[in-house]
C-alpha distance (Angstrom), angle and dihedral (degrees) to the residues before:
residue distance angle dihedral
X1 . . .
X2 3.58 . .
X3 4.04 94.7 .
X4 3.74 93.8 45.8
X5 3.92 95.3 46.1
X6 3.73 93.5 44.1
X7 4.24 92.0 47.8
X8 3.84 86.6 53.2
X9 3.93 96.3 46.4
X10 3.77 88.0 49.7
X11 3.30 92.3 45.3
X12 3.57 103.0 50.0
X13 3.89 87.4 45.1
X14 3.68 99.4 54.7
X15 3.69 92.2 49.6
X16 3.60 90.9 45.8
X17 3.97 90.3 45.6
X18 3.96 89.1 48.1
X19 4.23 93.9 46.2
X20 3.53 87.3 43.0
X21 3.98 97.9 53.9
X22 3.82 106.2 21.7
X23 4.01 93.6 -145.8
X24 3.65 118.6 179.0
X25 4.15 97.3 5.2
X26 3.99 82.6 -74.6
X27 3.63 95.6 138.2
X28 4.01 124.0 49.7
X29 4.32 118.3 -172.5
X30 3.94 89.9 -1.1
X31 4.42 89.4 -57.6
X32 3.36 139.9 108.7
X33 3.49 127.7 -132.1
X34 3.89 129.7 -119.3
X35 3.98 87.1 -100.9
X36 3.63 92.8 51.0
X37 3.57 100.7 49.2
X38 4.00 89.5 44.8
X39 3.69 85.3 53.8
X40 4.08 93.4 47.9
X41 4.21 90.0 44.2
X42 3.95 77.8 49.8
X43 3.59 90.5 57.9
X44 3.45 110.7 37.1
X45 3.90 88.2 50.0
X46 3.77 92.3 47.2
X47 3.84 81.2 59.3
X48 3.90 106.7 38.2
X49 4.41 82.5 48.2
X50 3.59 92.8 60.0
X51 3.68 107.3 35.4
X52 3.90 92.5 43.2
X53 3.74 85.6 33.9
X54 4.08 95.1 103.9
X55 3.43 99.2 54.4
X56 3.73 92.1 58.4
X57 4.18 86.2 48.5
X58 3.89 80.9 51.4
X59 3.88 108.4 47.2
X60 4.40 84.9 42.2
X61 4.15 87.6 54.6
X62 3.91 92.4 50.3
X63 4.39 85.7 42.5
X64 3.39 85.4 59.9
X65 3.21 118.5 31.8
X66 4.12 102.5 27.0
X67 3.67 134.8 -137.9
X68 4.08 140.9 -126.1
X69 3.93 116.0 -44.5
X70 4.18 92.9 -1.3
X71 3.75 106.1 155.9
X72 4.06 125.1 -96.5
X73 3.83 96.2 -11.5
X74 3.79 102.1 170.8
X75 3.60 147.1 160.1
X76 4.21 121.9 -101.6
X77 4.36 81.9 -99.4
X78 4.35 88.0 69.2
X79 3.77 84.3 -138.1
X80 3.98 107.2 77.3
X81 3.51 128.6 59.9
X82 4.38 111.2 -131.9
X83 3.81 118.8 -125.0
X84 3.93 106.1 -93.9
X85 3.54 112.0 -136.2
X86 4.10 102.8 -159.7
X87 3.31 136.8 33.0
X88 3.84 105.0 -159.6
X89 3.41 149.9 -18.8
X90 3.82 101.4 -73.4
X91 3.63 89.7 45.7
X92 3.48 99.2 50.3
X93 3.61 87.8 50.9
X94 4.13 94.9 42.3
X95 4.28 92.5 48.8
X96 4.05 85.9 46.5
X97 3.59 90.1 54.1
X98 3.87 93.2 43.7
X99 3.96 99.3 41.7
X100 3.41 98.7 42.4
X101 3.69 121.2 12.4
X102 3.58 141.0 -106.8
X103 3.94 94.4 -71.1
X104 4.23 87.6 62.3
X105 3.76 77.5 83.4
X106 3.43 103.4 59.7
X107 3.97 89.2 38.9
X108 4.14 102.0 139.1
X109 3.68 98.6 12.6
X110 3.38 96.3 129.7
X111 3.54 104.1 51.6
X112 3.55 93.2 46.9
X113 4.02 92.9 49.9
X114 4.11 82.5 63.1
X115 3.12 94.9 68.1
X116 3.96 107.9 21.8
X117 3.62 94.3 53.3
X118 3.67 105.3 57.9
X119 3.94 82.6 40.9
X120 3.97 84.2 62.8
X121 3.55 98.3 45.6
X122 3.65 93.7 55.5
X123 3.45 90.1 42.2
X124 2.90 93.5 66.0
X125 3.95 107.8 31.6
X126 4.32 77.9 61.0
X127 4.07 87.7 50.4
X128 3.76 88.9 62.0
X129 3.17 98.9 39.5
X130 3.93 89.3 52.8
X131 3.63 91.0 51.5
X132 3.96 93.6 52.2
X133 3.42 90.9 46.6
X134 4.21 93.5 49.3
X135 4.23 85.9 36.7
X136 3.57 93.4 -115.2
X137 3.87 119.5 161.0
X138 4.02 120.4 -169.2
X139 3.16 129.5 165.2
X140 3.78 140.0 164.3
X141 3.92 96.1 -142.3
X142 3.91 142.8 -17.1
C-alpha cells in the first residue's frame, strides 16, 4: 500500500509540476509526451522502490525465516520444530538493524529497481493512455 500510493502521488505531482511550469519544452498544449511520462513513471517508482524498499526486505525475512506462534514450522524430518528467529514485525526490523546495519535494508535494491522501474514507467504511460482513451480527466490541482 505504501509503494503503490506513494508511486501515484509522485506521479501525479511531477506531471502536474512539469504541466504547470513547462521547463525545458517538455510539455506541448498542456500534455506530456509518451517519453515524458515514461520518464516521470521512472521517477516516481525510483522513489516509491527505495523509500518503501525496507518493508519488502522485512515481510521476505519473516517469509522465510518465521516468527513466534506461526503455524507448523518444522524441520525437513516432519517431527522437530526449527528455531524461529523473530517474533514480529518490529523485531524483525529492530535485530536487522542491530545485526547487520542500516544498509541490510537496502540489500537487493538494485536488482530489483531493473526490473520494477521500467515496469512503473509503462505502467503508467498505459494508465494514461487508458484514461484518454475512456475520457477520463484527474488531476490533483489546476
Amino acid at each position: 500500500v505504501p509503494y503503490v500510493g506513494l508511486n501515484f502521488a509522485v506521479y501525479e505531482s511531477l506531471k502536474d509540476w512539469l504541466i504547470k511550469r513547462k521547463p525545458l519544452g517538455l510539455v506541448e498544449d498542456s500534455e506530456l509526451g509518451v517519453t515524458t511520462r515514461l520518464a516521470c513513471g521512472a521517477a516516481a517508482g525510483t522513489i516509491g522502490q527505495t523509500v518503501a524498499y525496507p518493508l519488502d526486505v522485512i515481510r521476505r525475512r519473516m517469509q522465510m525465516v518465521g516468527w513466534k506462534d506461526a503455524a507448523s514450522v518444522v524441520t525437513g524430518d516432519g517431527k522437530n520444530k526449527a528455531p524461529i528467529e523473530y517474533n514480529g514485525m518490529v523485531d524483525t526490523f529492530r535485530k536487522t538493524l542491530r545485526y547487520e546495519g542500516f544498509g541490510a535494508l537496502y540489500k537487493g535494491l538494485v536488482p530489483n529497481s531493473v526490473k520494477v522501474v521500467p515496469s512503473i514507467a509503462i505502467a503508467f504511460v498505459t494508465y494514461e493512455l487508458v484514461k484518454d482513451v475512456l475520457g477520463v480527466e484527474l488531476r490533483i490541482s489546476d
